[in-house]
C-alpha positions in Angstrom: -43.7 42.3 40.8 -44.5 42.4 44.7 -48.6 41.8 43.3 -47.4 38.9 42.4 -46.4 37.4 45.6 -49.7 38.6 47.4 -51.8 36.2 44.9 -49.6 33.2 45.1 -48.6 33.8 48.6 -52.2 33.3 50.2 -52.8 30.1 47.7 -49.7 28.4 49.6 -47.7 28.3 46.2 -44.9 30.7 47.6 -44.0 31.5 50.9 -44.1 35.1 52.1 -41.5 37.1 51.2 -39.5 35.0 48.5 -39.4 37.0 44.8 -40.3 35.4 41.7 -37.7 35.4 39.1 -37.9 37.0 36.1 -37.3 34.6 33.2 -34.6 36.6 32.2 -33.0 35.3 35.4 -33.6 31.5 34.7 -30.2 29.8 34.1 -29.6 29.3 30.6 -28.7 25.5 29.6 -25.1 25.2 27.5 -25.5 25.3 23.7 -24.9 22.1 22.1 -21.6 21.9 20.6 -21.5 21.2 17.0 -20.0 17.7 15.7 -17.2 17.6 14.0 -17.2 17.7 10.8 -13.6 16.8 9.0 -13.3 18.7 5.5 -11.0 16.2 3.6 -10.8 18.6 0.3 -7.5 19.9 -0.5 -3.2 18.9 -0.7 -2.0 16.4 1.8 1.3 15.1 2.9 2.6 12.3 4.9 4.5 9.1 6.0 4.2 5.3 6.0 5.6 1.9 7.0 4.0 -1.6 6.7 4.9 -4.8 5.4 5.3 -6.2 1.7 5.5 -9.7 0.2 6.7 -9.9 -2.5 6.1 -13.2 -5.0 7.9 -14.8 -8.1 6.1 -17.1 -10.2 8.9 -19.2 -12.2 9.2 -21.3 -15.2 11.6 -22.7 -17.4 11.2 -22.1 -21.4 14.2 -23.5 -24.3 16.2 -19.9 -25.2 16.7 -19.6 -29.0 19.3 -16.9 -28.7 22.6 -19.5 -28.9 23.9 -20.8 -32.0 24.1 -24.3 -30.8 23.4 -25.4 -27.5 20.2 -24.2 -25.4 19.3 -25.4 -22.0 15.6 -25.1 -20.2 16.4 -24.2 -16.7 17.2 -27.5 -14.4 17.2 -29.6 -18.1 13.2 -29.3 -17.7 11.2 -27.2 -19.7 8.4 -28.1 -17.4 10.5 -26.7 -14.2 8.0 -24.7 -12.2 9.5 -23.0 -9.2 7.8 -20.1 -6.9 9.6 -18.2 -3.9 7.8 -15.2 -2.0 10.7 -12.5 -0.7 9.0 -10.6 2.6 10.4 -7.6 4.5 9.0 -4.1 5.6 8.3 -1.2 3.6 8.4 2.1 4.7 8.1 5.6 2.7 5.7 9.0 1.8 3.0 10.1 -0.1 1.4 12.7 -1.1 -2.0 13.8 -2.4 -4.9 16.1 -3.4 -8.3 15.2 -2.3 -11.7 16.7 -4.0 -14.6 16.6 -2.2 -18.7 16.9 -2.9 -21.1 16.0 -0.3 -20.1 12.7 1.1 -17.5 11.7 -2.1 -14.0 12.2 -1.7 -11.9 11.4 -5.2 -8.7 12.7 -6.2 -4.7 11.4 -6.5 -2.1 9.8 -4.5 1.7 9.1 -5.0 3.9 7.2 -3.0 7.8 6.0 -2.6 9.1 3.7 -0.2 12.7 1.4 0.4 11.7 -2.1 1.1 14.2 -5.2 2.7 12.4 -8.2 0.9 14.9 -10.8 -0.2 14.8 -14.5 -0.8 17.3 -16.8 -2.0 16.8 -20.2 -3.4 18.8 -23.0 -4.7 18.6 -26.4 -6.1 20.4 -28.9 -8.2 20.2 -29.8 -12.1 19.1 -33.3 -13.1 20.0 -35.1 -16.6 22.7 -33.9 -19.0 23.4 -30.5 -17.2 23.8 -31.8 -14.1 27.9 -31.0 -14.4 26.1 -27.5 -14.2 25.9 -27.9 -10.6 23.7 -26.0 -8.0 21.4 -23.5 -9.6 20.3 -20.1 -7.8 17.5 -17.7 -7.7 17.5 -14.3 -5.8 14.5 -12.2 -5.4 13.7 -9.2 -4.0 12.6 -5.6 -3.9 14.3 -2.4 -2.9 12.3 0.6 -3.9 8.4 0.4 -4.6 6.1 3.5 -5.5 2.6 3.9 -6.9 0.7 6.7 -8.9 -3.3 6.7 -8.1 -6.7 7.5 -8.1 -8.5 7.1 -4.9 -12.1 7.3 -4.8 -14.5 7.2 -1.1 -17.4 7.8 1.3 -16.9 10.1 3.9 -18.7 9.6 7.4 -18.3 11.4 10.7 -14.6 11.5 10.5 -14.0 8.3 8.7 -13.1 7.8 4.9 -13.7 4.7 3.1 -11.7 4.8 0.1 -10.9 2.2 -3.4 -7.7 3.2 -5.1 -5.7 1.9 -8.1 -3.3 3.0 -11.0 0.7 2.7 -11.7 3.0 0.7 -9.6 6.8 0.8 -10.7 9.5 -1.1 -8.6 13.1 -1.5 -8.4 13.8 -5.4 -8.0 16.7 -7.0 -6.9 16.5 -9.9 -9.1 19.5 -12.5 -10.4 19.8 -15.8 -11.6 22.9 -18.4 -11.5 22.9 -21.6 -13.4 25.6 -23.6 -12.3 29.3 -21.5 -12.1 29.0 -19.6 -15.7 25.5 -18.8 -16.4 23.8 -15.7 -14.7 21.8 -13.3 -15.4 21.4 -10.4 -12.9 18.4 -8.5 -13.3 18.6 -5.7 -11.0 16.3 -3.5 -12.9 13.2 -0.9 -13.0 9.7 -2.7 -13.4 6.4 -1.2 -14.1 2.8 -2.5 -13.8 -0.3 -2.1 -11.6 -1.4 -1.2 -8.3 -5.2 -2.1 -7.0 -6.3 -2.0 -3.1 -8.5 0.1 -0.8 -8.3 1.4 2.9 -9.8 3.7 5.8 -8.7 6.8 6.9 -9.6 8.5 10.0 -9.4 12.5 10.9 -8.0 13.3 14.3 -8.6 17.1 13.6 -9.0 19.1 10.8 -5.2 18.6 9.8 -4.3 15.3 11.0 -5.3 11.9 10.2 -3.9 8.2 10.4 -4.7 5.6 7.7 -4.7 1.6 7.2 -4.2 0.9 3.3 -4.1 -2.5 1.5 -2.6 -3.2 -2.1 -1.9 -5.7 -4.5 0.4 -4.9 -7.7 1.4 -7.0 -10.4 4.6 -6.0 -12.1 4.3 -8.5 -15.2 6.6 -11.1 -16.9 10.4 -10.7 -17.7 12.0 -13.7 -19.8 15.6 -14.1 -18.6 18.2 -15.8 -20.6 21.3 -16.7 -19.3 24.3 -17.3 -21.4 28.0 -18.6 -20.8 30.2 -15.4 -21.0 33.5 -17.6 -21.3 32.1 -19.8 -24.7 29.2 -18.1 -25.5 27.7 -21.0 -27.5 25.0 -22.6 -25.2 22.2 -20.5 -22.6 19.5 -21.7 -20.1 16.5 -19.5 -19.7 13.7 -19.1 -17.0 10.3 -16.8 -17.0 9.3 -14.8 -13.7 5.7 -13.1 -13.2 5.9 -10.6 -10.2 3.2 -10.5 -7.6 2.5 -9.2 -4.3 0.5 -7.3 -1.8 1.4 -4.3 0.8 -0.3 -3.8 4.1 0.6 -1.1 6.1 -0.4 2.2 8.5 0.4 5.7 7.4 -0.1 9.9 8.8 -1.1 12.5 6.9 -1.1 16.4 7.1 -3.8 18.3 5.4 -3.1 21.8 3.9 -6.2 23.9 4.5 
């Protein structure tokens, strides 16, 4: 309003002839943009590939299955023998996510081919020493789990526990000298415990870094003498081991 400018204009607060803006004409500041906010609810997909180790606890026990003549593995029932089989693991999972307030909880199942192997021998000692060489093979070529997962979600990270079924396919054998074997390439099942983080890119895509241990149980394996089939040797395995390894995921909204 040009009354306006004749008051301030005398009182040296604005020169002659400049118009005061209306504060409609003020320049607006940007409005701050909202944070992101990942919604983790819903069915997921995705890939994986880390590293397993996979560990056999051995020991030698006197088989009761032969008629007349039963050996403890190595001719000592106090034989203890361990051997860890390493290699990569790589497969997919999927899941379904819940999600109230901050906690995340739902299920996850995964399937992946592995490459652990390890082979050890040694010789007997005593009266089965015209045995010769024994050797153990161990190993692991498919490993899957069935879980729950439970977390806290924060700005775009998920903290997560998980745990459940772990089934494997292990490459397993034992040879006691050159007629006594036993070849235990078999299904296993047992339990799966571990935790990780996950981290949303977007609200489809995240990347994940998961740890696990599973323990697949004790197998008893008695090896007899196909060509005879009067004396055996026997040896007890417990199955351990841990996976660490990085995975994608694709969320279905």
């Amino acid at each position: 309003m040009k009354y306006k400018q004749l008051l301030l204009a005398p009182l040296g607060l604005l020169p002659a002839g400049i118009p005061v803006a209306n504060a409609a004409d003020m320049p607006v500041k940007a409005a701050h943009t909202a944070k992101f906010m990942p919604l983790w609810s819903g069915f997921y997909a995705g890939v994986n590939v880390g590293m397993i180790s996979d560990h056999s606890s051995q020991g030698a026990y006197l088989p009761t299955n032969a008629p007349l003549t039963n050996y403890c593995w190595t001719n000592d029932c106090n034989y203890r023998n361990s051997q860890t089989a390493t290699g990569i693991l790589g497969g997919l999972q999927i899941g379904y996510n819940f999600q109230s307030g901050n906690i995340v909880y739902g299920v996850e199942a995964d399937f992946g081919l592995s490459s652990a192997r390890k082979t050890m021998t040694g010789t007997y000692v005593g009266g089965v020493a015209f045995l010769g060489p024994w050797t153990s093979k161990t190993g692991v070529d498919a490993l899957g789990t069935a879980r729950l997962r439970l977390g806290y979600a924060f700005d775009r990270a998920l903290i997560y526990a998980t745990g459940g079924l772990a089934y494997a396919k292990m490459e397993n054998s034992f040879q006691a000298g050159p007629t006594f074997s036993s070849d235990t390439t078999r299904w296993r099942t047992g339990y799966a415990l571990g935790g990780g983080v996950e981290y949303a890119l977007n609200q489809n895509w995240s990347v994940k870094a998961e740890g696990l241990f599973y323990d697949l149980g004790r197998k008893d394996h008695v090896s007899t003498d196909p060509t005879v089939n009067f004396s055996a040797v026997a040896i007890s395995e417990h199955m351990t081991g841990v996976v660490a390894r990085l995975g994608v995921n694709y969320l279905f909204h």
